[in-house]
Structures are given as structure tokens and as C-alpha cells.
C-alpha positions in Angstrom: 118.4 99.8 112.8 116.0 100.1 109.6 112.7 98.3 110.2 114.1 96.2 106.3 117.0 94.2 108.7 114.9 94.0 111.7 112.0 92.6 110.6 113.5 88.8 109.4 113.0 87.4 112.7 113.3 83.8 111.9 116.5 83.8 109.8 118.6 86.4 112.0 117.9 84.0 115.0 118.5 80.7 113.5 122.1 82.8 112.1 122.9 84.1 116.1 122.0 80.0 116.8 124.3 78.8 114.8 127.3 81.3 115.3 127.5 79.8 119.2 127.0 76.3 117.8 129.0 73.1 116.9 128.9 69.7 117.1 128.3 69.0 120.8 125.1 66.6 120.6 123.6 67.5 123.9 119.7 68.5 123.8 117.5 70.5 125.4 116.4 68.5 128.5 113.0 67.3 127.8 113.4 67.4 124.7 113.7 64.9 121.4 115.0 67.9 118.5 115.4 64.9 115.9 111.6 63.1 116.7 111.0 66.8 116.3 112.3 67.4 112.9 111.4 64.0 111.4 107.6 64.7 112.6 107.7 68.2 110.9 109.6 67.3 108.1 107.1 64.7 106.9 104.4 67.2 107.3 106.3 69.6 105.0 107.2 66.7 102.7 103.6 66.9 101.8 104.2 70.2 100.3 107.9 70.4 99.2 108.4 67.2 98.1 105.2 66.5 96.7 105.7 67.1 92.8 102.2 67.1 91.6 101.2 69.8 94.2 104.5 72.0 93.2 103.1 71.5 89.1 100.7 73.7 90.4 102.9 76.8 90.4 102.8 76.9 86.1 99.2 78.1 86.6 100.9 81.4 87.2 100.1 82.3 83.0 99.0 85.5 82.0 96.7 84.1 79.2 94.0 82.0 81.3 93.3 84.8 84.0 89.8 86.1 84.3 91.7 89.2 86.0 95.3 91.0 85.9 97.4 88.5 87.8 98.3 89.8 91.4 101.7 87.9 92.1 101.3 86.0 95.1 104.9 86.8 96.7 103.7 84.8 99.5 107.0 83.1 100.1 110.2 84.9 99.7 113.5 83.8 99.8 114.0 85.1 103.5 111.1 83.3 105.4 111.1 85.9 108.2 109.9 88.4 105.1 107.1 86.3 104.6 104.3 88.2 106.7 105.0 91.9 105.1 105.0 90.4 101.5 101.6 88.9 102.3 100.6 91.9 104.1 101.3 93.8 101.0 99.8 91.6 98.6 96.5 91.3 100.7 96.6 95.5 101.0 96.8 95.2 96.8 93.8 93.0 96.6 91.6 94.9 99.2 92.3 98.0 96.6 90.4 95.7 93.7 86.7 96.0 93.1 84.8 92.6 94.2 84.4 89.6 91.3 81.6 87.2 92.3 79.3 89.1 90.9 80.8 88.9 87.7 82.3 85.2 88.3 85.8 84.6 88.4 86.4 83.0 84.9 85.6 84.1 81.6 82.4 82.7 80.9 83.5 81.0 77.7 86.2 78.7 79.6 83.9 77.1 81.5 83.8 73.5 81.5 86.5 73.5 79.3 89.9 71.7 79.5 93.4 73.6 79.5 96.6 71.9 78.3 100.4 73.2 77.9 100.6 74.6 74.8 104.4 74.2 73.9 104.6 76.8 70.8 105.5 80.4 70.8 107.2 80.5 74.3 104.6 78.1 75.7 101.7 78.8 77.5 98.2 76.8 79.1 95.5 77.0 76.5 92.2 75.5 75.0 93.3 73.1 72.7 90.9 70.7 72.6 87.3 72.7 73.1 85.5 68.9 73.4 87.4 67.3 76.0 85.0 65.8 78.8 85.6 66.1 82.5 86.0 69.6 83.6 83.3 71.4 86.4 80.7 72.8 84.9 81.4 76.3 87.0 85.2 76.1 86.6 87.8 74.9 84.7 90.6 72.1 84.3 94.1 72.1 84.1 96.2 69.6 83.0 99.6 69.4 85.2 103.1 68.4 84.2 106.4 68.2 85.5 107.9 71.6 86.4 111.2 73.3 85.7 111.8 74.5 89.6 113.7 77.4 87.8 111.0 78.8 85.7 108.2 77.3 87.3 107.0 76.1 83.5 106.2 72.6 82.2 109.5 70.9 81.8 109.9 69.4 78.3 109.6 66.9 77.2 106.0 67.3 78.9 105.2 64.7 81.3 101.8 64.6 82.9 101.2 64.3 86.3 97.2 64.5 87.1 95.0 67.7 86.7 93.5 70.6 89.0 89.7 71.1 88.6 88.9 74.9 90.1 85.5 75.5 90.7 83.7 78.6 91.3 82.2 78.8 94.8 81.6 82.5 94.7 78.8 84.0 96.7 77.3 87.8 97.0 79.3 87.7 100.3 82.5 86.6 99.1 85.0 85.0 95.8 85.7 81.4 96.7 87.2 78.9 94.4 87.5 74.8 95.6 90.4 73.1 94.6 90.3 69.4 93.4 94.0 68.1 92.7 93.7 64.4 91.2 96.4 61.8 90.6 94.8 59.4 88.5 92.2 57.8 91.2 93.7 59.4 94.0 93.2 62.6 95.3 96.2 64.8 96.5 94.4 68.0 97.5 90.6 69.0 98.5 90.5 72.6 99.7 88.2 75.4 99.5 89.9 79.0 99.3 87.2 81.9 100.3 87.9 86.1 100.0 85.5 88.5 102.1 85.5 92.4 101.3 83.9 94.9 103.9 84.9 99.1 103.9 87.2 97.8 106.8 89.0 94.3 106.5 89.6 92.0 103.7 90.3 88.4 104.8 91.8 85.0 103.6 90.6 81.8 104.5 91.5 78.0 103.6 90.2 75.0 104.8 90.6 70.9 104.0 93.5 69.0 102.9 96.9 68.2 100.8 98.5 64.7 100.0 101.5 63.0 98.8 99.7 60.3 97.1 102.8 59.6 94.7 104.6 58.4 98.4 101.7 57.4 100.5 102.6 60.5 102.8 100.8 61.7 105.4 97.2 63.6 105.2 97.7 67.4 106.1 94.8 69.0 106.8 94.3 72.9 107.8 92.8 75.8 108.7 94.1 78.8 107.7 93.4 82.5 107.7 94.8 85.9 107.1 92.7 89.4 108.3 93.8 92.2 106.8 92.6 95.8 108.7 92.3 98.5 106.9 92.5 101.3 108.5 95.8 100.7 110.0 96.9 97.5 107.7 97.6 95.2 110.5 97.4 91.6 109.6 96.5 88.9 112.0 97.5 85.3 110.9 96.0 82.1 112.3 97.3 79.0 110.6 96.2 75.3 112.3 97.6 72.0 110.7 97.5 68.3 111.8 99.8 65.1 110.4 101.2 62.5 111.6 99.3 62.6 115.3 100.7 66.4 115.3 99.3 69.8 114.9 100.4 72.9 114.3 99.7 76.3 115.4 101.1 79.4 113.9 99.6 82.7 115.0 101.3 85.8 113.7 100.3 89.5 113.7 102.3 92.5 112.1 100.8 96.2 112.7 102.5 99.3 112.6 103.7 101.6 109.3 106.2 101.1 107.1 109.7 102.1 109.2 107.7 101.5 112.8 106.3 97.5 111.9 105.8 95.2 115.0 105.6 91.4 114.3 104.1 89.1 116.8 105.1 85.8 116.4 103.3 82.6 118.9 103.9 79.3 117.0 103.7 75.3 118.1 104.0 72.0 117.8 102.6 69.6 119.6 103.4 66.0 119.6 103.8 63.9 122.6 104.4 67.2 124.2 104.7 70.7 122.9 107.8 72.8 121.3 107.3 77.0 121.2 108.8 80.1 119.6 106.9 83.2 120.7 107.8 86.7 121.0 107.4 90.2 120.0 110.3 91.9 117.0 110.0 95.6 116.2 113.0 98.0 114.5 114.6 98.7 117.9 114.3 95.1 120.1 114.0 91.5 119.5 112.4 89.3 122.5 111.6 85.5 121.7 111.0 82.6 124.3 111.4 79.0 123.1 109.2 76.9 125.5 109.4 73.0 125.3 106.4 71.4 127.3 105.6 75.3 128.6 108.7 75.7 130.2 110.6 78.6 129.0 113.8 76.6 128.1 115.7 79.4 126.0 115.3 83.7 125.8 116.7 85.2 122.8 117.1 89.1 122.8 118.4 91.8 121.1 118.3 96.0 121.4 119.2 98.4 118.7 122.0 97.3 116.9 123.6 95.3 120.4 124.8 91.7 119.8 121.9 89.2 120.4 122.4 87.3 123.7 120.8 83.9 124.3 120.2 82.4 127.7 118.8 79.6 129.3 116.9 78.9 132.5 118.2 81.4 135.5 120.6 83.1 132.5 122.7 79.6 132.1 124.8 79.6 128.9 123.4 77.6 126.5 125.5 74.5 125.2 126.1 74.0 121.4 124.1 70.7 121.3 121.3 73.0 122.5 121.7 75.9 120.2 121.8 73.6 117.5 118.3 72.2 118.6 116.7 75.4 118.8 117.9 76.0 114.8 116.3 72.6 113.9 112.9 73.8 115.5 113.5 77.6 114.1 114.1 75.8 110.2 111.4 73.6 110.6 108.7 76.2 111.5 110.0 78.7 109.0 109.0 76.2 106.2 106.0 74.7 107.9 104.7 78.4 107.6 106.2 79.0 104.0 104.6 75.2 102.6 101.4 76.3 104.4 101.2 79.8 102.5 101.2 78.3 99.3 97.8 76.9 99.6 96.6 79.9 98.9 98.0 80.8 95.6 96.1 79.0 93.2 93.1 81.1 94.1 95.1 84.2 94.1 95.6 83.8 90.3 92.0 84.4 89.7 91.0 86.7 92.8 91.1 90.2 91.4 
């Protein structure tokens, strides 16, 4: 089996799940799947449904970056692709020369204001060289609603608050803080910071994201992404908390292209824990879901064999219970996607 169909994990499981599944509503003893998804989904809410942090995405213009735009594929449409698109993208900055010493804006931007410029196409510029506001080592962008389909401001233009990125660069590392405002409120506070050496590049992003607009719950992180170069492995460590839960996604991915291995070790906890962890390479697939540290389900597959999915002492699984371990497979896979889009505002301007 080519390492391109083996390596989508999450979304050939949940598939498997649901072919053995249907409406039975029996759960996984010890378990609660809907508390479950209702917890998660209000974290991811945060992201997804939070319009003012999606407006975020028409930053993504050619004519305000300091560098040639890198595009931060960090979430494609299969979410088990996810961690060799940012593996790739990471191995593509790593190639770049360092920017703090040169800053990461153009120096004649700074402190100035950006606003959608609806003529010729439409695109974020200077319009206004004397509007007030904007950090003295960064800039400011005006947000609107967005288009989901072209990620522009959808016209008529509607404003929905303003981004202030800041340079925090150092002689160590590129860093840009990110200040996301809805009129008195603030809906994000996160600092984004890049380190070069001859050997590793990493990622790393730490403080918060709100739904202001729907008094959702705070989300606050730590994230990070280590990229080796000698062998480009990539080790993953992303920690969130909402709600009373937290959430721990640890993922590595090593090997060449054709021989990848993914590593995959990711929980909630939340009046007790839910856990997917396992090991998926070309020729064999090996996860273990774990509620409370119990193993509770094994799902495995060799070469191009039919999956098989067992329970405790190789019980079949019912299809109440298959379904539950989809819901908690779904609900991670977009936990991790929402999480990786922290990052892409500072890509933009990272060279």
C-alpha cells in the first residue's frame, strides 16, 4: 500500500467505524460519548464558529507581506494529512534565511493602519497613512466578514474588529504577538515565536482565543512543532484547556517520503479521560482507544487486509459503540485542525 493512502489515519478509521455501525445507542461502558462531544465541540466552537477569528484568514494577500508568502497548508481537507503538510511547510521555512534581523515588516508600514481596499480585484492596503492606533513595531488590520469560499472580505464590507501584529523578534528567534479586538473585548492574545539552529527549526504558540461575539469559553494553549533536520522528523505537542477540560495531542512523523511513520497519542480529559494512541506506517495500522486508561477498543490493519476492530478479550464491538468511537475520532481530528490555525497569521510574515 503507497505511504499517500496509508498515511490518513484519522479519516480511514472513523470510515472502518462507521461501515460496522448503525443506530444501536449503546455506549462504551464508562463512558458519556455525547458529554464528550458537547465538551469538545464548545472548545472548537471557539475556533470554527467564531467569525472574527475566521476574518483572519483574508490576511493571506500578497501585497502587505514583508516576505514571499509561504502558504500555510496547515489544514487540508483530509485531517489525517494534516501532519505531512505541516511537515512540509516547516521543511520550506527551515530552507529560508532568518528575518529578525531585518524585522518582519517593511519598515514604512509600521504603525500604520490596513483596510480592504475593494478596487482592482480587492486587496488590504494603506489607505489612510494618519489613522491612530496601530503598534508602533507592527501593524493593524482592519477585519471583515469573510466569503468562506475565497477567504476574501465579503461585500458589502462589514467590519468585525481589528488584528494588531506586533514584532517580538529577537537575535534568537522571529516572533510576532497577536492582539485580536472586538470593540472592548478581546478575542485572541497569543504570541507566535520561530527558532533556527543548523539542525531543527521549531514552532511555538502560547496564550489564548475567544468567542466574545457568544460569550464562549476561554481556550488557552500551548503549542509546538520541532522540525529535525537531518532526518525531517517532526514532533508535535499541542496542550489546550476549556471548559474544565484539556487537551493533549502529541504527534510525531519520521521516516522518508514512501517509508513515513506517524505517532499519534492524543486526550481528553474531563471528569475522566478518553484516548486514541497508536503507531500508522505504509504497511500496518495499530490504534488503542483507552477511556479512563483502560484499553476499551484495538483497531488494526496489515498491508492492504480489511481493518478489524475488537474490544476487551477480542469481543465484537456493538454499533452504539463504534459509533462513539467516530464521535471521539471527529472531534479530535478538528480539535487538532482548529488548534493549527493559530499559527498561520505569523506564517504570513515568517520568511
Amino acid at each position: 500500500m503507497s505511504s499517500s493512502k496509508r498515511l490518513i489515519a484519522i479519516p480511514v478509521l472513523a470510515l472502518a467505524l462507521y461501515a460496522g455501525a448503525c443506530k444501536d445507542s449503546t455506549s462504551p461502558s464508562g463512558a458519556d460519548p455525547a458529554a464528550m462531544a458537547t465538551t469538545v465541540t464548545s472548545l472548537n466552537a471557539a475556533f470554527a464558529q467564531n467569525a472574527v477569528f475566521q476574518s483572519l484568514m483574508a490576511l493571506n494577500d500578497p501585497a502587505v507581506l514583508a516576505a514571499p508568502a509561504v502558504l500555510p497548508q496547515l489544514v487540508p481537507a483530509a485531517p489525517g494529512a494534516t501532519r505531512a503538510a505541516q511537515r512540509d511547510l516547516l521543511l520550506r521555512l527551515a530552507g529560508r534565511a532568518p528575518t529578525a534581523a531585518l524585522g518582519l515588516f517593511y519598515q514604512n508600514t509600521l504603525g500604520k493602519t490596513y483596510q480592504w481596499d475593494t478596487a482592482n480585484g480587492g486587496h488590504y492596503r494603506i489607505t489612510d497613512s494618519t489613522l491612530a492606533g496601530a503598534p508602533a513595531q507592527g501593524i493593524r488590520f482592519i477585519l471583515y466578514q469573510v466569503d468562506s469560499a475565497t477567504q476574501s472580505p465579503r461585500l458589502p464590507l462589514t467590519t468585525t474588529g481589528y488584528v494588531d501584529l506586533t514584532d517580538v523578534s529577537n537575535a534568537a528567534s522571529n516572533g510576532i504577538h497577536l492582539l485580536l479586538r472586538v470593540g472592548q473585548q478581546t478575542a485572541a492574545d497569543y504570541t507566535v515565536t520561530e527558532v533556527k539552529t543548523t539542525s531543527s527549526m521549531s514552532l511555538a504558540a502560547t496564550g489564548y482565543v475567544q468567542d466574545v461575539v457568544t460569550s464562549g469559553p476561554q481556550v488557552t494553549f500551548n503549542l509546538s512543532h520541532v522540525l529535525t533536520l537531518a532526518d525531517s522528523s517532526l514532533s508535535t505537542n499541542y496542550q489546550a484547556s476549556a471548559g474544565g477540560a484539556t487537551v493533549t495531542m502529541r504527534t510525531s512523523y519520521v521516516g522518508s517520503v514512501g517509508n513515513e511513520s506517524e505517532s499519534v497519542d492524543w486526550m481528553l480529559q474531563k471528569n475522566g479521560s478518553i484516548e486514541v494512541a497508536g503507531v500508522n506506517t505504509p504497511d500496518s495500522t495499530n490504534f488503542q482507544f483507552k477511556l479512563n486508561g483502560t484499553s476499551f477498543a484495538t483497531v488494526r490493519q496489515v498491508g492492504n487486509g480489511q481493518e478489524t476492530i475488537t474490544g476487551p478479550g477480542g469481543r465484537s464491538l456493538t454499533a452504539g459503540e463504534l459509533l462513539s468511537l467516530v464521535t471521539i475520532l471527529e472531534e479530535f481530528a478538528q480539535v487538532y485542525a482548529n488548534l493549527s490555525l493559530v499559527f498561520l497569521p505569523a506564517l504570513l510574515f515568517f520568511a
